[in-house]
C-alpha positions in Angstrom: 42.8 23.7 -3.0 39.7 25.4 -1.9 40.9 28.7 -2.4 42.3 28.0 -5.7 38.4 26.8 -6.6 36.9 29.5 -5.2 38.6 31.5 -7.3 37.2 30.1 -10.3 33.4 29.1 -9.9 33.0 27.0 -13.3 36.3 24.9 -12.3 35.0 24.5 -9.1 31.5 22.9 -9.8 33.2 21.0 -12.8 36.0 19.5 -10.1 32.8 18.7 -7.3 30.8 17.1 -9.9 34.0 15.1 -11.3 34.2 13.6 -7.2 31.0 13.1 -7.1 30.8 11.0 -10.2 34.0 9.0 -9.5 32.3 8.6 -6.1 29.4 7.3 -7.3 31.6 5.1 -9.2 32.6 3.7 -6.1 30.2 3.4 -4.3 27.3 2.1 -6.6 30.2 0.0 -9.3 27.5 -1.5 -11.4 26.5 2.0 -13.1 26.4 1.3 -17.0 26.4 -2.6 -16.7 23.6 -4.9 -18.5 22.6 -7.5 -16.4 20.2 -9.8 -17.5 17.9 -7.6 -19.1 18.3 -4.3 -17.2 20.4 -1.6 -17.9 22.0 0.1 -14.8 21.2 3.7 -14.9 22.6 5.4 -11.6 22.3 4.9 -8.0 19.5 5.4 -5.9 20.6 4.9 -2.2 22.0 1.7 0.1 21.7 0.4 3.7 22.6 -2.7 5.4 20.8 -4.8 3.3 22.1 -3.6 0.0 22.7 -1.2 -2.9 19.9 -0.3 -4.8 20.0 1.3 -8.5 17.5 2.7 -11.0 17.5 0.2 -14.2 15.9 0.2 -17.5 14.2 -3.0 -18.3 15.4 -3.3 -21.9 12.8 -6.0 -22.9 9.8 -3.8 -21.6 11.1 -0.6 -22.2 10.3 0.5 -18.3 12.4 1.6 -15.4 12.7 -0.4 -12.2 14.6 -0.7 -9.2 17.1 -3.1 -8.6 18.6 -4.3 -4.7 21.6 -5.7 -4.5 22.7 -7.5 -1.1 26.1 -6.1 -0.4 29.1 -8.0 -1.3 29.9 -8.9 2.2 26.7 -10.3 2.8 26.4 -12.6 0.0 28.1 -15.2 2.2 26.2 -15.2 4.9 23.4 -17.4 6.0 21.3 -15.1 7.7 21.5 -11.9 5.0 20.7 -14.4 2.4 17.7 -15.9 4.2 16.5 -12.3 5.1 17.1 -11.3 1.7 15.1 -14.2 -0.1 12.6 -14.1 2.7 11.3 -11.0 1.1 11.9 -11.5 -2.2 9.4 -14.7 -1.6 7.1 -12.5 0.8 6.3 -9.8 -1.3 6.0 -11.3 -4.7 3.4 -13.5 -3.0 1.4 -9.9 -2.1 -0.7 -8.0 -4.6 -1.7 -4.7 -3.1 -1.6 -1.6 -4.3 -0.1 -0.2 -1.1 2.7 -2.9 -0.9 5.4 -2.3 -3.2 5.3 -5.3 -6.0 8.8 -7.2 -6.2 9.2 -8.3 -10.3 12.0 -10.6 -9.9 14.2 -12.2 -7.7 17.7 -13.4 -9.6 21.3 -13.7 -8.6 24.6 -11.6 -10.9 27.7 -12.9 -10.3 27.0 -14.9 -6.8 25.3 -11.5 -5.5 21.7 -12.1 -5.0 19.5 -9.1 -6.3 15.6 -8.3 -6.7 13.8 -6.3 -9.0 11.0 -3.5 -8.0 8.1 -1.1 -8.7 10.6 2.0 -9.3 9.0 5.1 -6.9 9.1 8.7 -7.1 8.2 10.6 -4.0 9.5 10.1 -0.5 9.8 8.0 2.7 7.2 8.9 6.0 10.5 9.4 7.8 11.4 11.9 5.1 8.4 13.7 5.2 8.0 14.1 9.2 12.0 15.2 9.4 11.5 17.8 6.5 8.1 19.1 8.8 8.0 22.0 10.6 9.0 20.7 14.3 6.6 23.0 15.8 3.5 21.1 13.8 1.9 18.2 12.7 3.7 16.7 9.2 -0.1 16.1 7.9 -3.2 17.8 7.8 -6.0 15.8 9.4 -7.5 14.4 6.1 -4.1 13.5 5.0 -2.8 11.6 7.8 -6.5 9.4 7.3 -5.9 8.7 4.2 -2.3 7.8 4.6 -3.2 6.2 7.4 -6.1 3.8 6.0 -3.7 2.8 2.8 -1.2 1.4 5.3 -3.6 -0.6 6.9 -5.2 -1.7 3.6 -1.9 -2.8 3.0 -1.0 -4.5 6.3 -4.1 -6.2 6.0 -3.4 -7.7 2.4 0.0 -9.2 4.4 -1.8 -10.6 7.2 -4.7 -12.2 5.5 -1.5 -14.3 4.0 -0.2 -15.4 7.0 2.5 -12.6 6.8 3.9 -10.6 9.6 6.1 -8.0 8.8 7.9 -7.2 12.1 9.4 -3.8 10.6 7.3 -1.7 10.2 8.1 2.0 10.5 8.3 5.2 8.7 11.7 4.6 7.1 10.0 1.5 5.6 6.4 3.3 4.6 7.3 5.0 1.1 5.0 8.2 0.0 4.7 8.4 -3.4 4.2 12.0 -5.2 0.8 10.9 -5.7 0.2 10.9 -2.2 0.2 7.0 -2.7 1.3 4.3 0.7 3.6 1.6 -0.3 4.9 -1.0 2.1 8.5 -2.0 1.8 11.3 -4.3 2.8 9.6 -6.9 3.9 13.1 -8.8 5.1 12.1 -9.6 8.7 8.8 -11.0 7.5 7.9 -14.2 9.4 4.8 -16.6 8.0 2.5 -17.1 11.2 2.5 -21.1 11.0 3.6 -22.8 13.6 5.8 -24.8 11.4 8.5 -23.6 8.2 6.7 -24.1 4.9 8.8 -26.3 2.9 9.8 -23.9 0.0 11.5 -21.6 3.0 15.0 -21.9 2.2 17.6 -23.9 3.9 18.8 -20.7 6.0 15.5 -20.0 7.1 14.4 -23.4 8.5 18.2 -23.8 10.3 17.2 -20.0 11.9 13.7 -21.3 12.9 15.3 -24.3 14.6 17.2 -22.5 16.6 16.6 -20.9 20.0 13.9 -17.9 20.8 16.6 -15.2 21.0 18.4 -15.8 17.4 14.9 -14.5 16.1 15.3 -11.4 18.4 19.0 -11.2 16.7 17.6 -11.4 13.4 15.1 -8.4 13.6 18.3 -6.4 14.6 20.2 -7.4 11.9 21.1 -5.1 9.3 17.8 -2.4 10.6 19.1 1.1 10.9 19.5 2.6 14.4 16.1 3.4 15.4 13.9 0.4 14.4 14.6 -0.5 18.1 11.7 2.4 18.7 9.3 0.6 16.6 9.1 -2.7 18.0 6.5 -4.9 19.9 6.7 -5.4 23.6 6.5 -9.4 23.0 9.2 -9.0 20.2 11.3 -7.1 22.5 11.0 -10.4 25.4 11.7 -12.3 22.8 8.4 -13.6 22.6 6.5 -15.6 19.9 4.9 -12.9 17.4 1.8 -12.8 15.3 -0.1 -10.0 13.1 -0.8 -7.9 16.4 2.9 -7.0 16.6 2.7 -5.0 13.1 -0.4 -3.3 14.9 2.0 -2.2 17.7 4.5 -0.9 15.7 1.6 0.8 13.4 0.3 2.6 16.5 3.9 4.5 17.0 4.0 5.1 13.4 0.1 6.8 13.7 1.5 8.5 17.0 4.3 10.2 15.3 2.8 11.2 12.0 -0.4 12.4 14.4 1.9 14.9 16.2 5.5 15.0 14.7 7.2 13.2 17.9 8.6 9.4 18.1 6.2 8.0 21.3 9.2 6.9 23.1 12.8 8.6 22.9 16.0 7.3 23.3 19.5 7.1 22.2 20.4 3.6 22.3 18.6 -0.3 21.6 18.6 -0.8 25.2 16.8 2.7 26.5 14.1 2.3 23.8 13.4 -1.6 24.9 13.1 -0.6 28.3 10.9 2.7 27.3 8.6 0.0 25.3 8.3 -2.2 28.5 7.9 0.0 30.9 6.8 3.4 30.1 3.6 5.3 28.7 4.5 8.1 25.5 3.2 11.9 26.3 -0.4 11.9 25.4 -1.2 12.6 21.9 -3.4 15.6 22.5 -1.0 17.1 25.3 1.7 17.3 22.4 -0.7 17.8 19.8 -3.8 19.1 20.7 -5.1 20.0 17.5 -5.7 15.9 17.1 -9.1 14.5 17.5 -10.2 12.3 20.8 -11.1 9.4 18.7 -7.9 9.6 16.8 -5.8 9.5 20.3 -8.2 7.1 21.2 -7.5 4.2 18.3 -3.6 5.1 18.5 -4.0 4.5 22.6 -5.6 0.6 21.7 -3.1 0.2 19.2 0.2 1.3 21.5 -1.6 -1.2 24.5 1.1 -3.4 26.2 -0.9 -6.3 26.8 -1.4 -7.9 23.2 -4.8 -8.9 24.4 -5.8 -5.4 25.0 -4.9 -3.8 21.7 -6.5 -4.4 18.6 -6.1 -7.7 17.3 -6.4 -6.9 13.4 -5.9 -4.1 11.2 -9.5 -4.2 9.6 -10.4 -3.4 13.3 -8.4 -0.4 13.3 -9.4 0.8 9.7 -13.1 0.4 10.3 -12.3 3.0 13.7 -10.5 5.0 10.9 -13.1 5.0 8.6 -15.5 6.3 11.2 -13.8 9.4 11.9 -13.3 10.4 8.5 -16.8 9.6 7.9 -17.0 12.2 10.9 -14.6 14.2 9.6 -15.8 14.8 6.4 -19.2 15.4 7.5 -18.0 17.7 10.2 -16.3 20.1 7.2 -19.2 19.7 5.1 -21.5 21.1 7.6 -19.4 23.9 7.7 -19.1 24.6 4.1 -22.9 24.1 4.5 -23.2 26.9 7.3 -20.3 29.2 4.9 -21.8 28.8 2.1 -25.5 29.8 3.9 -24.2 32.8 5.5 -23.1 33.8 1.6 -26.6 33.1 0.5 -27.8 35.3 3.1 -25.7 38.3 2.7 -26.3 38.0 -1.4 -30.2 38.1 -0.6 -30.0 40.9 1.8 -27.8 42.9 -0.6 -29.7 42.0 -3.3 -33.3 43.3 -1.5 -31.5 46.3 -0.9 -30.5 47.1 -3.9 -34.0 46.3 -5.3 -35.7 48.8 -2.8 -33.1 51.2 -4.0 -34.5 50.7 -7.4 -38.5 50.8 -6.6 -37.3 54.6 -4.3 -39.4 57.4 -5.8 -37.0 59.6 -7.6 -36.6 62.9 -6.0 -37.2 65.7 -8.7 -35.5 69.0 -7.7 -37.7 71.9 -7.7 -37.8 74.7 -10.1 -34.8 77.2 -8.9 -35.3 81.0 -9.3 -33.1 83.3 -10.0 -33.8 86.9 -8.4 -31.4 89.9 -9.4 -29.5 91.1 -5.6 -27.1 93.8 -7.1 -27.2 96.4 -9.6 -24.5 98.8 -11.4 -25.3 101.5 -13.6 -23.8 101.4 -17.4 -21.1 103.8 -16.0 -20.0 101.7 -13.3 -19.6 97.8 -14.9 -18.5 95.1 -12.9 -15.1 94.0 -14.7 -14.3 91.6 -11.6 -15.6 90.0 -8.3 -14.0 88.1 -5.3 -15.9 86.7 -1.9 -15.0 88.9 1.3 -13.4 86.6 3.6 -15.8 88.7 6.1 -18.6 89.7 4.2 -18.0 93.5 4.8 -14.9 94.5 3.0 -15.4 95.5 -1.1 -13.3 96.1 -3.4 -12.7 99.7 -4.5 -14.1 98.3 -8.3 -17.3 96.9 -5.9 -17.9 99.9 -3.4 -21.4 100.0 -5.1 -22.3 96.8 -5.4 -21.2 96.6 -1.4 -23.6 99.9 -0.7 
C-alpha cells in the first residue's frame, strides 16, 4: 500500500487526509452537531478529563471552546465532581490571566463547559519546542510571564481558591504573549468546611479520609503533574494557597533555565525527589539568571511551608523589583550606547569643521623651461621613456646628445 501511494503523490495526500478525517470522526464524534446554541467546528485536543472542540456560538456569532468529560466518565462520582468543581471555580474568577468559563451545561447526560477560545500555545509547549541548550525566555519575557501568573493566582486566592495543579501544561500562552490559567479541576475552597452549593460528590469526597484527597489530585492529571506538587500535598497533608506557590516556584525554575527542578520517571521517584532532595542550582544550570531571580525561586521551592512565601503578592512585589532593576539596568546602557554615539558624532563632526576652516593650499605658478631641441630637418615624429635613462632611439639620437 505504501508503495502503490508513493507512486502517486496527489492519491497519497488525498488517501492520508481521508484517514485523518475519518479519524477525527472518531475520535472527536460531535464534529458538525448543534448543541444548544453552538455549532461544532472541529477538534481541538483531549486528555483525561475530556474532549475539547472549537464551536461557533450561533447566538453571538463568536467562537468558543467547548469540554466534554469523556463518555466513560460521565458516571462517575469523582470525574463529575472534578468536572463541576471547576466549572463552579472559574466562572466565579474574573481575571484576565485566568481563562473565563461561559457556561456550564450537560448534552445528552455528558456534562460539558464552555470557554474563552485561545490561540497561541501551552508553557509546556513553548519550553519543549526551546533550544535545550538555552533558556525558553529572554529575561524580560519570563518577568512578565511570570508576574501575569501571579496576578492571576492571586485573583484565585483572594477567593478562597486553591488550585493544586498548577504547571506548565496548565499555564496557556497566548500569541499575544498573554498568561491564562486553566483547568482549574483539582481546585479546593480553603474553608474548613464544604460550602453548601458544592455538589453532592464533592461534600461525600470531603468526608472521607485524608488520602482520597491525595487520590483525587492524581486522578485523570497527565504523567508528570506528580513533579509539580507540594511537599504537604504529597504527605497527604491539609493544603492552603502556599501549595500553588510551591508548585509556582518549579514552574519559575523551569522556565528560568529550561530543566524540570526535580527528575524522574515515575509518581513515586518524583514524591520522594520533592521530600527529600534539593534541584541543581538555578545559576549552576543557568548562569545567565539573575541572583535575585534564583533567590525568589529558592523561597518559593522551600520545604517547610513556613519558610517559603506565604502569598503570591509577596512574590510579585520581589518580581516587580527586579524588573524595576532590570529595566533600569538596560536603560543605563542604552544611556551609556547612545552617549558613546553622541560622542563619536561630535568628534567627527569637529573634525569635519576644522577640515572646512583649513586654509586652502594654492599651487604655485609652474614653469615650463624648453630641455631639448631638434632642428627643422630632424622633427621628432615619436618619443618613448628609456627604461635606463641612456638608451635613444635611433629617431632620438639628437635629442639623447
Amino acid at each position: 500500500m505504501e508503495e502503490l501511494l508513493s507512486s502517486d503523490l496527489a492519491l497519497g495526500d488525498d488517501f492520508h487526509s481521508a484517514v485523518r478525517s475519518e479519524l477525527g470522526g472518531f475520535h472527536f464524534p460531535l464534529v458538525g452537531e448543534t448543541i444548544s446554541h453552538y455549532r461544532i467546528l472541529e477538534g481541538l485536543g483531549s486528555g483525561g478529563m475530556g474532549l475539547v472542540y472549537r464551536a461557533e456560538d450561533i447566538k453571538l456569532g463568536r467562537q468558543v471552546a467547548i469540554k466534554f468529560l469523556p463518555e466513560e466518565s460521565a458516571t462517575d462520582p469523582t470525574s463529575l465532581g472534578r468536572f463541576e468543581r471547576e466549572a463552579r471555580s472559574a466562572s466565579a474568577l474574573e481575571n484576565p490571566n485566568i481563562c473565563p468559563i461561559y457556561e456550564f451545561g450537560e448534552h445528552e447526560g455528558r456534562p460539558f463547559l464552555v470557554m474563552q477560545l485561545l490561540e497561541g500555545q501551552t508553557l509546556r509547549e513553548l519550553i519543549s519546542a526551546s533550544d535545550k541548550q538555552e533558556a525558553p525566555f529572554e529575561l524580560s519575557t519570563l518577568l512578565n510571564l511570570a508576574i501575569q501568573i501571579l496576578d492571576g493566582l492571586d485573583a484565585a486566592h483572594s477567593k478562597g481558591i486553591v488550585h493544586r495543579d498548577i504547571k506548565p501544561a496548565n499555564i496557556f500562552i497566548t500569541k499575544h504573549g498573554q498568561a491564562k490559567i486553566l483547568d482549574f479541576g483539582l481546585a479546593k475552597l480553603t474553608q474548613s468546611e464544604p460550602v453548601d452549593d458544592e455538589p453532592d460528590a464533592v461534600r461525600g469526597a470531603a468526608r472521607s479520609n485524608a488520602s482520597a484527597d491525595l487520590l483525587l489530585s492524581r486522578t485523570g492529571v497527565a504523567m508528570g503533574t506528580a513533579g509539580y506538587m507540594s511537599p504537604e500535598q504529597v504527605r497527604g497533608d491539609k493544603v492552603d494557597a502556599r501549595t500553588d506557590l510551591f508548585s509556582y516556584g518549579l514552574v519559575l525554575y523551569e522556565i528560568a533555565t529550561g530543566k524540570r527542578a526535580f527528575a524522574g520517571e515515575t509518581g513515586p521517584l518524583l514524591q520522594d525527589a520533592i521530600l527529600n532532595e534539593t534541584p541543581p542550582p538555578v545559576r549552576e544550570v543557568n548562569p545567565a539568571v539573575p541572583a535575585k531571580l534564583e533567590r525568589i525561586i529558592n523561597n518559593a521551592i522551600e520545604k517547610n511551608v513556613q519558610s517559603r512565601y506565604q502569598t503570591a503578592k509577596e512574590i510579585r512585589a520581589d518580581l516587580q523589583k527586579l524588573k524595576a532593576e532590570t529595566e533600569r539596568h538596560r536603560a543605563r546602557w542604552w544611556a551609556v550606547g547612545l552617549g558613546v554615539l553622541a560622542l563619536l558624532i561630535a568628534v567627527a563632526s569637529i573634525w569635519f569643521v576644522w577640515l572646512q576652516h583649513q586654509p586652502q593650499q594654492v599651487p604655485s605658478n609652474l614653469k615650463f623651461r624648453q630641455l631639448t631641441f631638434n632642428s627643422p630637418e630632424n622633427q621628432v615624429k615619436g618619443g618613448q621613456i628609456s627604461p635606463t635613462g641612456k638608451t635613444c632611439s635611433t629617431s632620438m639620437k639628437e635629442v639623447c646628445t
